[in-house]
C-alpha positions in Angstrom: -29.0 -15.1 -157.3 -27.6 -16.3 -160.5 -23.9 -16.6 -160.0 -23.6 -20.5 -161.7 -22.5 -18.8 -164.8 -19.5 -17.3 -163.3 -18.1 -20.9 -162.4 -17.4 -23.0 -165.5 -17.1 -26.4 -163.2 -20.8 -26.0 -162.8 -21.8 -25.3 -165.8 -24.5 -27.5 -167.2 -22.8 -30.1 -169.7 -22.5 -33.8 -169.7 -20.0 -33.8 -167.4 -21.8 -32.0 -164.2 -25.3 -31.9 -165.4 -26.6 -33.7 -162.7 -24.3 -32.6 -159.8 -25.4 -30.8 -157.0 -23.0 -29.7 -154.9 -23.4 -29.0 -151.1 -20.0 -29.8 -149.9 -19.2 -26.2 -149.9 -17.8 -25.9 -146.0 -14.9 -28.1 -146.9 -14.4 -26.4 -150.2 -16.0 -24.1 -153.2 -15.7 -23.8 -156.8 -13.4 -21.4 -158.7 -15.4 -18.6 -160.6 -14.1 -17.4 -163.9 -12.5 -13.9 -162.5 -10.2 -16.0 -160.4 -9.3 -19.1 -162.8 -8.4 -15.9 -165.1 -6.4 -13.6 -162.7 -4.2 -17.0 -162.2 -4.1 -17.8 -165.4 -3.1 -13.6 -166.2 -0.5 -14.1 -163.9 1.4 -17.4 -165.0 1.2 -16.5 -169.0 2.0 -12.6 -168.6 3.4 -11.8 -165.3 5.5 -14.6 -163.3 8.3 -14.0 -162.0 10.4 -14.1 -158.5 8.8 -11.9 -155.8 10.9 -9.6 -153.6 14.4 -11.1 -155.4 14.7 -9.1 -158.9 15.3 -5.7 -159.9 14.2 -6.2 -163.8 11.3 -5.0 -164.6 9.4 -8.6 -165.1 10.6 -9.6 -161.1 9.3 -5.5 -160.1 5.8 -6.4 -161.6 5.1 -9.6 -160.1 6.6 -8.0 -156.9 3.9 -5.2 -156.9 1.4 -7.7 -157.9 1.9 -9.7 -155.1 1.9 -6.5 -152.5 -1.4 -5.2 -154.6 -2.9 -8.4 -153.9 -2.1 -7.8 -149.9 -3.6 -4.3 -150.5 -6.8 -5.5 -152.0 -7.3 -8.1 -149.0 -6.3 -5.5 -146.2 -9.0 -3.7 -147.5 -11.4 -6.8 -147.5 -11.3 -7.3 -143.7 -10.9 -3.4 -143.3 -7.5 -3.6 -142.0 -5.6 -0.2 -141.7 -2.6 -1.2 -142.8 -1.8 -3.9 -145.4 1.5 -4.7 -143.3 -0.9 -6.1 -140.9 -1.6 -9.4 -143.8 0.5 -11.9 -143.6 0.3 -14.4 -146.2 0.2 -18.1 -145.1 -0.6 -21.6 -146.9 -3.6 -22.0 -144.9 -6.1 -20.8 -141.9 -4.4 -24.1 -140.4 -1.2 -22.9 -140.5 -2.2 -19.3 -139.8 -3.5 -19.8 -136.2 -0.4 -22.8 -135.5 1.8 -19.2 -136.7 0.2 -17.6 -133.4 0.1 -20.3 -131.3 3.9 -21.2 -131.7 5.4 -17.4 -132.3 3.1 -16.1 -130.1 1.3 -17.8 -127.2 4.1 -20.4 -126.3 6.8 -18.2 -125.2 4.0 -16.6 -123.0 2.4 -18.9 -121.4 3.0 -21.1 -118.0 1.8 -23.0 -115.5 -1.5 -22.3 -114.2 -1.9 -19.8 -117.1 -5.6 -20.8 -119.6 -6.5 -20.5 -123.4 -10.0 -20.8 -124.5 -11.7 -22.2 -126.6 -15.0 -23.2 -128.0 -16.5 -27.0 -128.1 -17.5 -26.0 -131.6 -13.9 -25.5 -132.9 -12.2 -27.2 -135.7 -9.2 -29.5 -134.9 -7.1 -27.0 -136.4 -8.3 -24.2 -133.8 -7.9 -26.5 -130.7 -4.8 -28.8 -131.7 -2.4 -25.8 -131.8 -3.7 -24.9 -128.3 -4.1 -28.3 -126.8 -0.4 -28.6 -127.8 1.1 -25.3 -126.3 -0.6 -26.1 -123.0 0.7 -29.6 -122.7 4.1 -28.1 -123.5 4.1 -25.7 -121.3 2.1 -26.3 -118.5 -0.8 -24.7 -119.1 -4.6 -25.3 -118.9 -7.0 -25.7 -122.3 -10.1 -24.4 -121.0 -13.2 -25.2 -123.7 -16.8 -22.9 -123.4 -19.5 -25.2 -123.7 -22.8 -25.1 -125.1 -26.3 -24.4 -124.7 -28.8 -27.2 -126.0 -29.0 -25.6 -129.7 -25.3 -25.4 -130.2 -25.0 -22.0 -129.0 -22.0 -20.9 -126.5 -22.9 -20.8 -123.4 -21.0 -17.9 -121.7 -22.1 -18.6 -118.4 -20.3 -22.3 -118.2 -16.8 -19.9 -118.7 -17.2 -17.8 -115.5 -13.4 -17.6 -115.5 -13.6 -16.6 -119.1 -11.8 -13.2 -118.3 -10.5 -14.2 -115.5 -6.6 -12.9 -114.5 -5.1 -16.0 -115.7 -6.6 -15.8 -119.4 -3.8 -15.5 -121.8 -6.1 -16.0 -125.3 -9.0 -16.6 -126.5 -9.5 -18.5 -129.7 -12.6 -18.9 -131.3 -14.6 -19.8 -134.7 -17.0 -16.9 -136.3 -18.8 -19.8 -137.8 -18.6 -23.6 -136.7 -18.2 -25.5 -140.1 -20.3 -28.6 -138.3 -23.3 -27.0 -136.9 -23.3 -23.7 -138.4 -23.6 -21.5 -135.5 -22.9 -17.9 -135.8 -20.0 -17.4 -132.6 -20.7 -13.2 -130.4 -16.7 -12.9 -131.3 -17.2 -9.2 -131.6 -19.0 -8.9 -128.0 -16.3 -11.7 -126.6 -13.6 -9.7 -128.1 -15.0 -6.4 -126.9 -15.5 -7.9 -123.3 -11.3 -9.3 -123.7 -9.9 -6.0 -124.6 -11.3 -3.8 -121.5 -9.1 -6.8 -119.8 -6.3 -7.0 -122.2 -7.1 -10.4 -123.2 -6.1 -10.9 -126.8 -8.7 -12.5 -128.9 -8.1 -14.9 -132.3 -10.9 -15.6 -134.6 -11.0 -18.3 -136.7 -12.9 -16.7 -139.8 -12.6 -19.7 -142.5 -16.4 -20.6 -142.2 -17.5 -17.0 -142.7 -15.2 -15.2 -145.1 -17.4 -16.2 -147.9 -20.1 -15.3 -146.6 -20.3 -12.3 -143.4 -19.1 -9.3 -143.0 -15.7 -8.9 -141.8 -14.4 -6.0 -140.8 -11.3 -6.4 -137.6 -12.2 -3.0 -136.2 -15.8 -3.9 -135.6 -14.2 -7.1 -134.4 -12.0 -6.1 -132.6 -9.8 -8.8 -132.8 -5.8 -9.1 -132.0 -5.9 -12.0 -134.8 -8.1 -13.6 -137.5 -7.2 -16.4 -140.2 -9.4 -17.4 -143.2 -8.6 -19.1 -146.0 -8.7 -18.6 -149.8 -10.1 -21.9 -150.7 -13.6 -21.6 -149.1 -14.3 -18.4 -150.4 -14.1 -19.3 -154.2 -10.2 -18.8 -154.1 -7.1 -21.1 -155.0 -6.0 -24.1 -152.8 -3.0 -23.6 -151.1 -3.4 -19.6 -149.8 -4.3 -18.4 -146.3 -4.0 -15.3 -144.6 -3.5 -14.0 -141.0 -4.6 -10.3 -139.6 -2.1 -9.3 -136.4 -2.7 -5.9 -134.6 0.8 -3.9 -135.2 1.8 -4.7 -131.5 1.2 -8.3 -131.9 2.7 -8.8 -135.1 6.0 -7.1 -133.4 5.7 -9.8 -130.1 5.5 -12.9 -132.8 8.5 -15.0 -133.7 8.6 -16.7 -137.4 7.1 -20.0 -137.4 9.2 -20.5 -140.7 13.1 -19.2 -141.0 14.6 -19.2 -144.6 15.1 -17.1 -147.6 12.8 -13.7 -147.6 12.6 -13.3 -144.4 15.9 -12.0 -143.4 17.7 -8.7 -142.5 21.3 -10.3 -141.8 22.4 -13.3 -141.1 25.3 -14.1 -139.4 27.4 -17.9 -138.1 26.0 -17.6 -134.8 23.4 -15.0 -135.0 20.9 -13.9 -137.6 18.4 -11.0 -137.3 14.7 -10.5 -139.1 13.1 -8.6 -141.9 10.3 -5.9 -141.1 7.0 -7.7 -141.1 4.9 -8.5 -142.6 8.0 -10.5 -144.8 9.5 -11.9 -141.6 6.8 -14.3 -141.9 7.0 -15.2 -145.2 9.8 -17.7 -145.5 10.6 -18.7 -148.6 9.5 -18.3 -152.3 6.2 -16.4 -152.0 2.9 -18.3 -153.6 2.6 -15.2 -156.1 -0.2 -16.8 -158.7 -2.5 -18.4 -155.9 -2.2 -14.2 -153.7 -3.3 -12.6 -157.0 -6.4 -15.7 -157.4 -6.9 -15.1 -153.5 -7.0 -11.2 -153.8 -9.4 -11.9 -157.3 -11.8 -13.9 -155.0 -12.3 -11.1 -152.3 -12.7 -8.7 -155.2 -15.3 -11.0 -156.4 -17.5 -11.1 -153.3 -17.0 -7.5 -152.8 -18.6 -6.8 -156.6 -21.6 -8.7 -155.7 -22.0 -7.4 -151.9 -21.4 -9.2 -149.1 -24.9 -8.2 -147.7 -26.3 -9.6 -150.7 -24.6 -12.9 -150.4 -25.5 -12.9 -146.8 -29.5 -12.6 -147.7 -29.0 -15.3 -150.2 -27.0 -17.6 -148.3 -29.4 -17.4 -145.3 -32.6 -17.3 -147.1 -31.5 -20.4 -149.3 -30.5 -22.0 -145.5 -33.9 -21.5 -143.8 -35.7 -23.0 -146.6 -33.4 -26.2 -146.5 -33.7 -26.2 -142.6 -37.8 -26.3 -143.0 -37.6 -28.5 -145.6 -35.6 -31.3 -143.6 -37.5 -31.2 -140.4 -40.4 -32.1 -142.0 -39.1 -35.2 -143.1 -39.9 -38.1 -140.3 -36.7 -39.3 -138.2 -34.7 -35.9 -139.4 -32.9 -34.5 -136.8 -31.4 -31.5 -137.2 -28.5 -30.3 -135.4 -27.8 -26.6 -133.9 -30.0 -23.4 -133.8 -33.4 -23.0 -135.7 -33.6 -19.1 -135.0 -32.8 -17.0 -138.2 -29.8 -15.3 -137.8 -27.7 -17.7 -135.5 -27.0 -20.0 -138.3 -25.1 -19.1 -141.1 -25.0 -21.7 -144.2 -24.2 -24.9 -143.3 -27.1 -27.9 -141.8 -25.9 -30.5 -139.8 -28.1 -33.9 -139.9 -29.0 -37.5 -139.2 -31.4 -39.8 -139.9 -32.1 -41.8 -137.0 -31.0 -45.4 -137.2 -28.8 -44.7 -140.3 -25.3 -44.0 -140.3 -24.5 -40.7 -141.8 -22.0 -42.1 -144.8 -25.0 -44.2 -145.8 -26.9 -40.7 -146.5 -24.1 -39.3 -147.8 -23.5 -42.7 -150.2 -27.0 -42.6 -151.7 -27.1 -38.8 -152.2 -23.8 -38.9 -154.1 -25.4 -41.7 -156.0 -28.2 -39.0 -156.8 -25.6 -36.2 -157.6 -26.1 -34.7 -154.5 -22.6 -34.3 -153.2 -22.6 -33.7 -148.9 -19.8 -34.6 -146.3 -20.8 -37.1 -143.9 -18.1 -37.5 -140.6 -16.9 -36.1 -137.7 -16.0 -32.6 -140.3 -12.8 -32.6 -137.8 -14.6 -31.5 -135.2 -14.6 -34.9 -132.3 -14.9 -32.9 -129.5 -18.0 -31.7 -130.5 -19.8 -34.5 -131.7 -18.3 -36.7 -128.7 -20.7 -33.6 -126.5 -23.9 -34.5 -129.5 -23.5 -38.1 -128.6 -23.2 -39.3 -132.3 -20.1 -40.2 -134.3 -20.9 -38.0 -137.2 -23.7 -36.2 -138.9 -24.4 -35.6 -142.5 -23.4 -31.8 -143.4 -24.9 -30.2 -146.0 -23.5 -26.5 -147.1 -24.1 -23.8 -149.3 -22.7 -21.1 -151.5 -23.5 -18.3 -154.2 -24.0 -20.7 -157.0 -26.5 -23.1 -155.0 -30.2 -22.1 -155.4 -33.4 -24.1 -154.3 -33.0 -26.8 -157.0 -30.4 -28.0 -155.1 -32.2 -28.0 -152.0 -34.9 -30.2 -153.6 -31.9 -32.8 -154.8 -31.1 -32.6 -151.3 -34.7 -33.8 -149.7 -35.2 -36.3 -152.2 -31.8 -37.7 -151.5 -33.2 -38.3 -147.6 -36.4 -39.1 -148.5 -34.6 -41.6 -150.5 -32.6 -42.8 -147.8 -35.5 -42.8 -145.7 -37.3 -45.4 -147.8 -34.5 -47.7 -148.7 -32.6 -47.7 -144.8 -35.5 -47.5 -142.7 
């Protein structure tokens, strides 16, 4: 795949010539279509959503509720009043977690999660449960990063009020069974939240297949603006959440003692919607659409296994999480024994190999791995196996001049 020339931040000048960049999991480039439907809408069409009846105010309004359409029909949602818009996955799944779960949950009551999660899918929880009483229960893994259903017997269990998990871990790369966990939740009327940030770029996502009651993603890691997030709710549990936000938009009446909300999906929308960075969002999922996401799957994973044989060749590599194609989506989690992982990172990024090196907000996890961080290396549309040899000489760099 060829996409570089859609994304004029990697284009090859002086400036970025000799970057490679691998840092992809924590954020991508912009391509072209989206720089340009932002730029479309802040020189020709910008103007307050939902607060004008002028003709300039009732364009941007139906751009903004296109650009909902557009990503209802990327996840395959039935209704676009089912999209809420948010500032971030982060804030989507703290939306459910404190309109949702809190008021539901007591003592003795569990949410689970995964060891694998990402702060920002086990803080939310961890805090509702200390608030109210009830129990964080975490599904552990199998040796090669994989969940391991069978140390959550209690998993369904009577006093399961949600389960919250990652389609893809953004540390080891591991490709989460949500559909089958979700599936297994329903036919005991567990609700199920996945956290799809990791694999929105990348996998199929389609919340019937799921069967999900809630998934968040972000625009930002699937070659969209900074700053835009989204969360699916099933029509019932859309109706059963309370705003996390109250202000302006979001509104029916309001009264001195007493106020009462908007329809959703604009109950949830407090305030001045982001209208530039939905139409860049909306841009982005049209962009992976045009190029297929089972395409960009065979390319992502393809480009993946050769980095993964690559690096276990090299002596004193060891590589974190599953080896078998098709549990790992795009992301390879490292060390080099004996070096600290910001050392790797230092003298790649010296090499214009840009990785993350860290805990990648994931403690509990590595705390389980024994390590303090590992040295992440991640990959998009516009990567291609130049990048993958930066990436090896980079170690075998840092294996000659640490070890």
């Amino acid at each position: 795949m060829d996409a570089q020339a859609d994304f004029p931040f990697l284009r090859a000048d002086r400036h970025t010539a000799s970057l490679h960049y691998l840092d992809n999991a924590a954020t991508t480039q912009k391509p072209r279509q989206v720089i340009d439907a932002i730029v479309e809408c802040y020189t020709r069409a910008y103007a307050p959503v939902h607060r004008g009846l002028y003709p300039l105010a009732a364009l941007a309004t139906e751009n903004y509720e296109t650009a909902r359409r557009r990503l209802a029909r990327f996840i395959s949602a039935s209704s676009s009043s089912s999209v809420i818009f948010t500032h971030s996955a982060t804030e989507s799944i703290n939306m459910v977690a404190e309109g949702w779960a809190r008021s539901r949950l007591g003592a003795g009551d569990q949410i689970w999660v995964s060891r694998l999660e990402h702060h920002s899918n086990f803080l939310p929880w961890q805090r509702v449960c200390l608030q109210t009483g009830a129990e964080l229960r975490v599904i552990e893994l199998n040796p090669d990063g994989t969940l391991n259903l069978h140390s959550a017997p209690d998993l369904f269990g009577p006093r399961t009020r949600l389960i919250a998990l990652t389609h893809v871990s953004n540390a080891l790369g591991v490709i989460n069974p949500v559909g089958e966990v979700a599936k297994a939740a329903i036919g005991r009327g567990i609700p199920v939240l996945v956290d799809a940030a990791q694999s929105a770029a990348h996998e199929e996502l389609d919340v019937n297949d799921l069967g999900c009651d809630f998934l968040a993603f972000s625009a930002h890691k699937m070659y969209g603006p900074g700053g835009a997030g989204l969360l699916y709710a099933k029509a019932a549990r859309m109706a059963e959440m309370e705003p996390l936000l109250l202000g302006g938009g979001m509104v029916d009446e309001v009264g001195d003692v007493k106020s009462s909300w908007a329809p959703p999906p604009a109950r949830f929308e407090a305030g001045s919607p982001n209208l530039a960075d939905a139409i860049g969002f909306a841009a982005a999922a049209d962009y992976i659409s045009a190029i297929g996401m089972s395409v960009i799957n065979t390319f992502i994973r393809d480009l993946t296994d050769c980095a993964l044989r690559s690096l276990q060749s090299i002596p004193g590599v060891k590589v974190y999480g599953p080896s078998e194609q098709g549990q790992r989506a795009g992301i390879i989690s490292f060390n080099l024994e004996g070096v600290h992982p910001h050392d790797v990172a230092q003298i790649a990024g010296e090499m214009g190999v840009a990785l993350r090196a860290g805990h990648h907000c994931c403690q509990p996890l590595m705390k389980t791995l024994g390590v303090a961080g590992t040295v992440r290396a991640s990959f998009a549309i516009y990567n291609n196996e130049s990048d993958v040899e930066a990436l090896v000489s980079a170690v075998r760099r840092a294996l000659r001049l640490l070890l």
